[in-house]
C-alpha positions in Angstrom: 127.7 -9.9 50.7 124.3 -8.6 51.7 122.6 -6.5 49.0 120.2 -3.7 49.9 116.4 -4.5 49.0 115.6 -4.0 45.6 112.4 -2.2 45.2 109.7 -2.7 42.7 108.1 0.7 44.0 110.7 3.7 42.5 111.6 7.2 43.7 111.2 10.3 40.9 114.7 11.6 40.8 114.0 14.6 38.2 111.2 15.6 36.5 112.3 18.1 33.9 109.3 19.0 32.3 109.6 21.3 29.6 106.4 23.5 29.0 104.9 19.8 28.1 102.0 20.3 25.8 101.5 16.7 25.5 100.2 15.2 28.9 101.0 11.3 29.7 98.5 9.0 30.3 97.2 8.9 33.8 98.6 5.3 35.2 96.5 2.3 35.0 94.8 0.9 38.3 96.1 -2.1 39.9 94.0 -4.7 39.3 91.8 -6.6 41.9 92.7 -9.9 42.2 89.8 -12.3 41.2 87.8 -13.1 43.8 88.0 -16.7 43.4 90.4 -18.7 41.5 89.3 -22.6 39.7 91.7 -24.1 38.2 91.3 -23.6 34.7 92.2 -26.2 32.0 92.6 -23.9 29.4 95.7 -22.4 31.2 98.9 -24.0 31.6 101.9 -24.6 33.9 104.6 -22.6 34.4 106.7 -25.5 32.7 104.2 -26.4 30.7 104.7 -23.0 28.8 108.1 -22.3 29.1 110.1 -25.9 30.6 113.9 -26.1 32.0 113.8 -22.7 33.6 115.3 -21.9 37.3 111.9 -22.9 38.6 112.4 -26.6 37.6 115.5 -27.0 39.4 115.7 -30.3 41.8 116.1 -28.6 45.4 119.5 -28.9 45.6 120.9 -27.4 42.4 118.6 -24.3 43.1 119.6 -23.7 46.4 123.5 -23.2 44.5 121.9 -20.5 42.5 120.2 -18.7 45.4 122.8 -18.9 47.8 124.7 -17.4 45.4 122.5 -15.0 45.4 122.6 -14.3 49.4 119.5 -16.4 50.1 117.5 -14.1 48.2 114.1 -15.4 46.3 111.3 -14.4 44.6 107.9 -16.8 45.4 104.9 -16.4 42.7 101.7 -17.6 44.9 98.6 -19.2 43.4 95.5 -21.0 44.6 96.0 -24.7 45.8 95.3 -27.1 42.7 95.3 -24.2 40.5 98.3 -24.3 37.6 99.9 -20.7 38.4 99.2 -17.7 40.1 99.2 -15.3 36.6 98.5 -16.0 33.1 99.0 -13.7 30.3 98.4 -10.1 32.3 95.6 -12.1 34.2 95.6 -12.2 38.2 94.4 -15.7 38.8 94.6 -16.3 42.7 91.7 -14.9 45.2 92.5 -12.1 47.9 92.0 -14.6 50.7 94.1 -17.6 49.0 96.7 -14.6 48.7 96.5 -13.6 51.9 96.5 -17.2 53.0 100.3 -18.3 51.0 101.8 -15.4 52.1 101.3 -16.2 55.8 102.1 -19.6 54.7 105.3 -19.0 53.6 106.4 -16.6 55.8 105.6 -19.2 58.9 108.0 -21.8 57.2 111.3 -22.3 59.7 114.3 -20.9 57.9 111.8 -17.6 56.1 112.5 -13.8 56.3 110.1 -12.4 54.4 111.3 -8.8 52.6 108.9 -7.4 50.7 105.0 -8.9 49.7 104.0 -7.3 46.5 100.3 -6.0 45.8 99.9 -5.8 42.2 101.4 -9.2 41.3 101.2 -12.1 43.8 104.5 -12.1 44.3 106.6 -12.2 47.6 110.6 -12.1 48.0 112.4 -14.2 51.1 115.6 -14.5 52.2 116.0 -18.8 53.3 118.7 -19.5 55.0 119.0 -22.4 53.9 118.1 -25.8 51.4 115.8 -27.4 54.0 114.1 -23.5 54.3 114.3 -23.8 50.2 112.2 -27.2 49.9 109.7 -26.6 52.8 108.4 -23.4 51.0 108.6 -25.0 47.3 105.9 -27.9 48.7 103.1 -25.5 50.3 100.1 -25.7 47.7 100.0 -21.7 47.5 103.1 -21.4 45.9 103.3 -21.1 42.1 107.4 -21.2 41.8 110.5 -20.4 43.5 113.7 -18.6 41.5 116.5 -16.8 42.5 115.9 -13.0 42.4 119.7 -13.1 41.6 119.0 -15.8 39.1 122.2 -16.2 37.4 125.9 -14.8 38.3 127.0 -15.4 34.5 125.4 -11.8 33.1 128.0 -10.1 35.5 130.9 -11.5 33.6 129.7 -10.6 30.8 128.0 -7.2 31.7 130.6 -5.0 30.1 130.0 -6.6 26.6 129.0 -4.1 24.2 127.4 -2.2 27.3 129.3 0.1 29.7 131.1 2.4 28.6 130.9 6.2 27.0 131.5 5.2 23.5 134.5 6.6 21.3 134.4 9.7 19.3 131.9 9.2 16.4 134.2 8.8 13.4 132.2 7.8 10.5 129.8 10.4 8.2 128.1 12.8 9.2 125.0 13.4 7.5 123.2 17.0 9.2 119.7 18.1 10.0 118.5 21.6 8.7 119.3 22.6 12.4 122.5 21.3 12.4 122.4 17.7 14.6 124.6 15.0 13.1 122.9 11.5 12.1 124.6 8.4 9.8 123.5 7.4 6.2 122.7 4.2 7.9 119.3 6.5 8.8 119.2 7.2 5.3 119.1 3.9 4.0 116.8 3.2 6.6 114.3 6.2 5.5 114.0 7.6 8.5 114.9 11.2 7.1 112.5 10.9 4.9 110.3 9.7 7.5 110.8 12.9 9.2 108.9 14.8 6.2 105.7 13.5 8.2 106.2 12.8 11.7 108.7 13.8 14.6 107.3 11.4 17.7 105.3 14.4 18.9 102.9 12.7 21.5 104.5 9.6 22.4 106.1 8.6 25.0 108.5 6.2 25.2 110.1 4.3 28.6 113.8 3.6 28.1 115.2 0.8 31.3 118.4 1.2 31.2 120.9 2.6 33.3 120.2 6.8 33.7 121.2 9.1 32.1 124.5 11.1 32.7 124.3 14.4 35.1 126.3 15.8 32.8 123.8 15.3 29.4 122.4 18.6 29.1 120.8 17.6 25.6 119.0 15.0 27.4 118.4 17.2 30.8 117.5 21.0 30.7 118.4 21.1 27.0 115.8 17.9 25.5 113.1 20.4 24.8 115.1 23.1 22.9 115.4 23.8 19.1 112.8 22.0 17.3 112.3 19.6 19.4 110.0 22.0 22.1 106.8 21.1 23.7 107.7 17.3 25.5 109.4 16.5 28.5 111.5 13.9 29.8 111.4 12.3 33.2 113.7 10.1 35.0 113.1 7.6 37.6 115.7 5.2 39.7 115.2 2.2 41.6 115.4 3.1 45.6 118.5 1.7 46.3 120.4 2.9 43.5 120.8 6.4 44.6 120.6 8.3 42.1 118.7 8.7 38.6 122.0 9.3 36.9 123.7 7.1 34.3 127.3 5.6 35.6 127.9 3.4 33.1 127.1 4.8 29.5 124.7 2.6 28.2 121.5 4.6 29.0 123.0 7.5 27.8 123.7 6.7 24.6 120.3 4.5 24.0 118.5 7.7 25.2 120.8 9.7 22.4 119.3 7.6 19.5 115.6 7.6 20.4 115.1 10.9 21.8 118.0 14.0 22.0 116.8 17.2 20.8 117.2 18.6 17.7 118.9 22.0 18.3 122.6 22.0 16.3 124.1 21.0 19.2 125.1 17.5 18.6 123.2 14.5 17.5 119.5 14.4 16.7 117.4 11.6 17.6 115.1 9.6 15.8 111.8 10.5 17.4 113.1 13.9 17.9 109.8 15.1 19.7 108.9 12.1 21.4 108.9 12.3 25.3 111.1 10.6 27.1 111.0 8.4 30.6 114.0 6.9 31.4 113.7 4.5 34.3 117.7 3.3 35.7 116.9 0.0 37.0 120.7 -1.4 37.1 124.3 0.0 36.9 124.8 -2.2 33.9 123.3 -3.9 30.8 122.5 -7.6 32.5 119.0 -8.3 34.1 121.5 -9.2 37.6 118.3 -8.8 39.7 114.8 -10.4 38.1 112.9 -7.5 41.1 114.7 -4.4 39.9 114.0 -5.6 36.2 110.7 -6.0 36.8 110.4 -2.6 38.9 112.1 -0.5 36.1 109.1 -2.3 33.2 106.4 -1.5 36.0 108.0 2.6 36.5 107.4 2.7 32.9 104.5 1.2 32.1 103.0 3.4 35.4 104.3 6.4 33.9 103.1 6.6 30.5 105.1 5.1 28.3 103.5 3.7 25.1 106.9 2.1 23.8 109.1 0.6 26.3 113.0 0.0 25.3 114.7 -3.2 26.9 118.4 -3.3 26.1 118.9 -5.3 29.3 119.5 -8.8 29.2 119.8 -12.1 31.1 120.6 -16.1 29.9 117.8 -17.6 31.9 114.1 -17.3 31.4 112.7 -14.9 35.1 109.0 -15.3 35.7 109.0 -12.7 37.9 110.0 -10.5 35.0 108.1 -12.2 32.2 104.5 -11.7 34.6 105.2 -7.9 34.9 106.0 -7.1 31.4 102.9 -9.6 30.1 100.3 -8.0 32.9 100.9 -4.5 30.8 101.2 -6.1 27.8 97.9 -7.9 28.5 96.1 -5.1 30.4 97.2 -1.7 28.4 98.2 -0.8 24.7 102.2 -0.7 25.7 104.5 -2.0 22.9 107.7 -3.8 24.4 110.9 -4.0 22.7 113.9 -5.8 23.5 117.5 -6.5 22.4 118.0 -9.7 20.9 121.7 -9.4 22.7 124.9 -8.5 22.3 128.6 -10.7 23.5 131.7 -11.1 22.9 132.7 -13.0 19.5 133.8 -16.1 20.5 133.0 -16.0 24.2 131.1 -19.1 24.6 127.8 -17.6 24.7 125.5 -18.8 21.7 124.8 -15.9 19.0 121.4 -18.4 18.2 119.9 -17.5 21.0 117.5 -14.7 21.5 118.5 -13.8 25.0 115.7 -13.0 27.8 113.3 -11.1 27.6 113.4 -10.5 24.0 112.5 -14.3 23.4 108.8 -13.4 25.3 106.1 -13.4 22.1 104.9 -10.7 24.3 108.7 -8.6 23.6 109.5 -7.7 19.9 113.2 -8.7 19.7 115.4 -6.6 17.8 118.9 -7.4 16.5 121.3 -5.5 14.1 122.8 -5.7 11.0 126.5 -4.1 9.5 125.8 -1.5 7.0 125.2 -2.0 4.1 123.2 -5.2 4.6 126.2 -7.1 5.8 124.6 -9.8 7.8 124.3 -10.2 11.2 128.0 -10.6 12.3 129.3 -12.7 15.5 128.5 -11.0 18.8 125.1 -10.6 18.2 122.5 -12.1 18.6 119.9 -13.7 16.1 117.3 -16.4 15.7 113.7 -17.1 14.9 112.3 -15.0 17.8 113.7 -11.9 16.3 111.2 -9.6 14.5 112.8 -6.8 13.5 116.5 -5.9 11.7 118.7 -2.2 12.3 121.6 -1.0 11.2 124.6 -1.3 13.5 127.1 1.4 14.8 125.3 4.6 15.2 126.6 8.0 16.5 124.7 9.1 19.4 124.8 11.4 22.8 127.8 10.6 25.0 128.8 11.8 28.7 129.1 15.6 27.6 126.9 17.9 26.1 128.6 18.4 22.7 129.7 14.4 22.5 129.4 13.0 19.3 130.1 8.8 20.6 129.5 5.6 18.7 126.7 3.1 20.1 126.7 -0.6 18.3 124.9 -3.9 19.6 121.2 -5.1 19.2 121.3 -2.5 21.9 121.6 0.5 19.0 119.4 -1.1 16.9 116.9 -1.6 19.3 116.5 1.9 20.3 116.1 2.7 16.7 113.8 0.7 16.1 112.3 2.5 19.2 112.3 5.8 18.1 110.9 4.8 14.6 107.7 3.2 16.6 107.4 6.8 18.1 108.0 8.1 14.7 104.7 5.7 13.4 102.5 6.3 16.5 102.9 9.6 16.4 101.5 9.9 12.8 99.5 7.0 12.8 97.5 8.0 16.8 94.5 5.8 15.8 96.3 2.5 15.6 96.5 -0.3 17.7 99.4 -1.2 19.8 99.1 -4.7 17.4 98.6 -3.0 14.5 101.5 -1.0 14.9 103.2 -3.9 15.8 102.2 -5.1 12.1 103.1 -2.6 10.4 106.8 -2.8 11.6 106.7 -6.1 10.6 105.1 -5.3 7.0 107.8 -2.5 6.3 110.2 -5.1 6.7 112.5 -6.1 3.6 111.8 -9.7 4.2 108.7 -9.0 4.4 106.1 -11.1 4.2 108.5 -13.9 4.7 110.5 -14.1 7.6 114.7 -14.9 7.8 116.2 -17.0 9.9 118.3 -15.0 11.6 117.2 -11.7 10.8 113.1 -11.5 11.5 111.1 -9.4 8.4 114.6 -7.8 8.2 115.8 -4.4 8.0 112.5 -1.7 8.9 111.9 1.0 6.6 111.1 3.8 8.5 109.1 6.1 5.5 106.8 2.6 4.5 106.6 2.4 8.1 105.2 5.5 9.0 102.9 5.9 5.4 101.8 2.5 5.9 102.9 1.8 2.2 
């Protein structure tokens, strides 16, 4: 089955700006490529940093995956002799040696070339074929070779605590002064008593997900109502999606706990105040194409978002991803969160391991634990690359305006942990996107040591946001 081009450029589909007294950051200028690129010692190879991805394939066990994947490719280019093409947010291959692999590679028998990137030296091919596969693999310009569709597994298991428009919130219902509906697991978090001194006002945060639903009001024409005037929020979609509009739940709902309004007419969200961009880059929660994943980080990062929330996920390491999300990691103050993961008990997929691309140093993973202080129980995931502990099983915006839905996973915890970085940016506007990073980490309850399985542990939102 042929799949329409994915594209890394993306199409406004609203922008419901609400008399927006906070303006977004105008977005960064692409970088020039260097104008000449040495090798240099001090960096190292793809495998080198990060060994037995897709890239390392033999020839013929990667042509399974990409034929799988109808032919489809993504090529990273770099200067012959040099190690890679880009290096922690740096561009490392000159104009003319770029300019060079890409008529290379598009000159190989066996090459359709779809679309050539100009930020990133990046170029995505359809082969049509293994011996099209290992001709382009042994030209000096090119850096690596992985399936855009990199691995067919996430789609089996893309329904796992993902779709879906959650069941009616049953559990308590604790109430804002204006009425909007929040857990006791906030409580026990602080984050009420975080609100005493910051609501998000003036940060923005980027949500990649999967829309939001046409039929949200709270999160449409309603998000700056109530208390919660004065920001906007913004959607975005991925060209060949259609639409900016969320038909499968998960965005929704992770848009719910970060950011609905508070206004008494159903939940409240953490950063209340915070603006939103929400970026659909899939119809589901797994990474299924590595140049829509990387589009949807680039639409936020592009358009203002200080805090960007991955709940998306995929089992394989994707360079194309990890080289967008480390060039604005690198090159502006954006703080990147992602979902340590979330499958079914028992399914054969290992709850050890921090999933992709929460296991980047660049990504602060997030995972969740069962209230109160249960652990982290099977299904999600946990490890040493997590940083950062929520509570589980939240109640948060569902298809409707007046739903009041449950939302579980690392996903739910990771967009709490999401709204309380708005929360301590907002109050805190003179700190670092590192320092704010530390002091997550320092209103840990592990903190200063770190657990096993559960990072500096469960986040205080109150020390958080005081800084003590």
């Amino acid at each position: 089955m042929r799949h329409p081009l994915p594209r890394a450029v993306l199409a406004v589909a609203l922008a419901l700006l609400a008399a927006c007294s906070d303006d977004a950051p105008a977005p960064l200028a692409p970088a020039a490529p260097a104008a000449s690129a040495a090798p240099d010692p001090q960096v190292p190879g793809r495998s080198q940093q990060r060994p037995g991805t897709l890239a390392d394939l033999p020839d013929a066990e990667l042509w399974r995956y990409v034929a799988a994947g109808d032919g489809r490719v993504a090529v990273g280019l770099r200067s012959p002799g040099a190690s890679r093409g880009v290096y922690r947010g740096r561009v490392l291959v000159g104009r003319s040696e770029w300019s060079q692999g890409r008529a290379a590679v598009a000159a190989q028998r066996g090459v359709t070339l779809l679309r050539a990137d100009t930020l990133l030296p990046v170029l995505e091919l359809r082969l049509d074929g293994p011996a099209a596969l290992a001709a382009v693999r042994k030209l000096p310009f090119v850096d690596y070779v992985e399936p855009v569709f990199g691995d067919p597994m996430p789609q089996q298991f893309a329904g796992v605590g993902g779709c879906g428009w959650g069941s009616a919130w049953t559990g308590d219902r604790q109430y804002t002064s204006s009425g909007d509906v929040y857990s006791q697991k906030w409580t026990a978090m602080n984050i009420p008593a975080a609100w005493a001194l910051s609501s998000g006002a003036g940060v923005t945060v980027g949500l990649t997900d999967t829309g939001i639903s046409a039929n949200q009001a709270q999160l449409l024409s309603q998000f700056a109502t109530g208390e919660s005037t004065g920001r906007s929020v913004r959607l975005f979609y991925l060209t060949h999606l259609g639409s900016a509009y969320d038909e499968c739940g998960h965005g929704t709902r992770m848009a719910g706990i970060i950011a609905a309004p508070r206004d008494g007419r159903s939940v409240g969200g953490v950063a209340y105040r915070a603006n939103l961009v929400s970026v659909r880059q899939a119809s589901g929660v797994a990474a299924v194409s590595a140049s829509d994943a990387a589009g949807s980080v680039r639409a936020a990062a592009q358009n203002g978002s200080q805090i960007v929330v991955m709940a998306w996920e995929s089992l394989n390491w994707l360079w194309q991803v990890s080289d967008e999300i480390e060039y604005w990691h690198y090159n502006r103050p954006v703080l990147f969160l992602g979902a340590a993961g979330t499958s079914g008990c028992g399914d054969g997929i290992l709850d050890s391991n921090v999933i992709f691309p929460a296991d980047m140093p660049e990504v602060v993973a997030v995972t969740g634990i069962t209230y109160p202080g249960g652990g982290v129980p099977c299904g999600i995931h946990y490890g040493s690359d997590v940083e950062l502990t929520a509570y589980l099983s939240v109640p948060s915006t569902g298809q409707y305006t007046a739903d009041v839905v449950e939302m579980g996973g690392s996903s739910n915890a990771t967009a709490v942990m999401g709204g309380i970085a708005a929360l301590v940016w907002s109050k805190n506007p003179g700190l670092t996107r590192d320092q704010l990073r530390a002091r997550l980490q320092q209103s840990g309850s592990y903190y200063p040591s770190r657990h096993s399985k559960e990072g500096y542990g469960l986040v205080n939102a109150l020390k958080a946001v005081r800084g003590y």
